[in-house]
Structure formats: structure tokens, C-alpha cells
C-alpha positions, 0 to 999 in steps of 0.5 A: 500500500503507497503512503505520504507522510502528512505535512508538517508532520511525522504521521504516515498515513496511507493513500487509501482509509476507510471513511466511517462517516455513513456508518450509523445506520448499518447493522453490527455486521455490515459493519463487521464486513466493511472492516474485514474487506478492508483489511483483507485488501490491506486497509488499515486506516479508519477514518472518524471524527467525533461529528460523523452521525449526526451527534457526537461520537455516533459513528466512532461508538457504532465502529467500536459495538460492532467490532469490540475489538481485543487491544491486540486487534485494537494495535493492527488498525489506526483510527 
């Protein structure tokens, strides 16, 4: 997977992330699939922002019910 180095930064981040924004109304497992097919294709870049929903931390709390991920899978994915 390419990446670049954010400007003025040191975080690199890859050319392609997973937007999370329209994540509110899908089900625990479409969500669930949306995250294994793209880490299946190497994505491992999960785009969220604590408005995405509608309300605060909608989305970024339908990610985390859905997944409920161990620490270890936790440290394989940035968010």
C-alpha cells in the first residue's frame, strides 16, 4: 500500500482509509464486513471524527459495538 507522510508532520498515513462517516445506520455486521474487506485488501486506516452521525461520537461508538475489538486487534488498525 503507497503512503505520504502528512505535512508538517511525522504521521504516515496511507493513500487509501476507510471513511466511517455513513456508518450509523448499518447493522453490527455490515459493519463487521466493511472492516474485514478492508483489511483483507490491506486497509488499515479508519477514518472518524467525533461529528460523523449526526451527534457526537455516533459513528466512532457504532465502529467500536460492532467490532469490540481485543487491544491486540485494537494495535493492527489506526483510527
Amino acid at each position: 500500500m503507497k503512503t505520504f507522510t502528512l505535512t508538517h508532520t511525522d504521521i504516515v498515513a496511507p493513500n487509501v482509509t476507510v471513511g466511517c462517516m455513513r456508518i450509523k445506520d448499518l447493522s453490527d455486521a455490515e459493519i463487521r464486513t466493511l472492516v474485514t474487506t478492508a483489511r483483507e485488501a490491506g486497509i488499515d486506516f479508519f477514518d472518524h471524527a467525533d461529528i460523523y452521525g449526526g451527534a457526537m461520537h455516533v459513528c466512532e461508538a457504532r465502529f467500536g459495538d460492532a467490532l469490540a475489538l481485543s487491544a491486540s486487534e485494537r494495535a493492527e488498525i489506526a483510527l
